[in-house]
C-alpha positions in Angstrom: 0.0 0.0 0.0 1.5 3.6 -1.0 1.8 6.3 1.8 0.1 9.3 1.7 2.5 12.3 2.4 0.8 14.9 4.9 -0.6 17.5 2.9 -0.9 20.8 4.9 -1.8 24.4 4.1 0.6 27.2 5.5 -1.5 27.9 8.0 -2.0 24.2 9.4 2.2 24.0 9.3 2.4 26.9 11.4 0.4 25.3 14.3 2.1 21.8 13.3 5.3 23.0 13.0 5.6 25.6 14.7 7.3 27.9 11.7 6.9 31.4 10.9 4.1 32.1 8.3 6.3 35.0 6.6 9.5 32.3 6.5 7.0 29.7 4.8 5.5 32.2 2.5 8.9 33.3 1.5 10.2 29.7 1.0 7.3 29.2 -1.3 8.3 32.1 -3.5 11.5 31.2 -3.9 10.8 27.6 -4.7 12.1 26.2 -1.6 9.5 24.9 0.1 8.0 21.2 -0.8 4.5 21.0 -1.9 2.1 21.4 -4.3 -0.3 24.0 -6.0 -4.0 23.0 -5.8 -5.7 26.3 -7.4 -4.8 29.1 -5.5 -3.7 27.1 -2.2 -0.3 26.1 -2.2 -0.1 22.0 0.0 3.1 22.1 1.9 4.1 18.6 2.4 4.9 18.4 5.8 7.4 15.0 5.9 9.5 16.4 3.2 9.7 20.2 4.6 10.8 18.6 8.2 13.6 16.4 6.4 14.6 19.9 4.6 14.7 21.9 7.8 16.8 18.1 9.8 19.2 18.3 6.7 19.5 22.6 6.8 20.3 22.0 10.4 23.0 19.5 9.9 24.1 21.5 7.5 24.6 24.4 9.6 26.2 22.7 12.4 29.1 21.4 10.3 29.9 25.0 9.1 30.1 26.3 12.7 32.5 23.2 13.3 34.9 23.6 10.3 34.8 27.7 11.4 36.6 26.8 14.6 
């Protein structure tokens, strides 16, 4: 059986997630954020976005290690 990713509008991440609206908003201008358009609502999916954020994270940590 194929898993459903969790579909969520920006408003529902915010309370989910826990984000800023304007940082989402912006994300989805620029491309950045994981979803889809249905109409003029854009679906954030949630499971991607929070992999994006766990990776950006990483990311950032081994930055501020090779800095030092």
């Amino acid at each position: 059986m194929v898993e459903l990713a969790r579909l969520r509008t920006v408003s529902e991440t915010v309370k989910e997630c826990g984000l800023s609206e304007n940082m989402l908003r912006n994300w989805i201008k620029e491309g950045r954020c994981p979803g889809i358009r249905n109409g003029n609502r854009f679906l954030i999916n949630v499971d991607m976005l929070e992999q994006m954020i766990q990776h950006d994270s990483m990311e950032s940590v081994k930055k501020m290690r090779e800095s030092q």
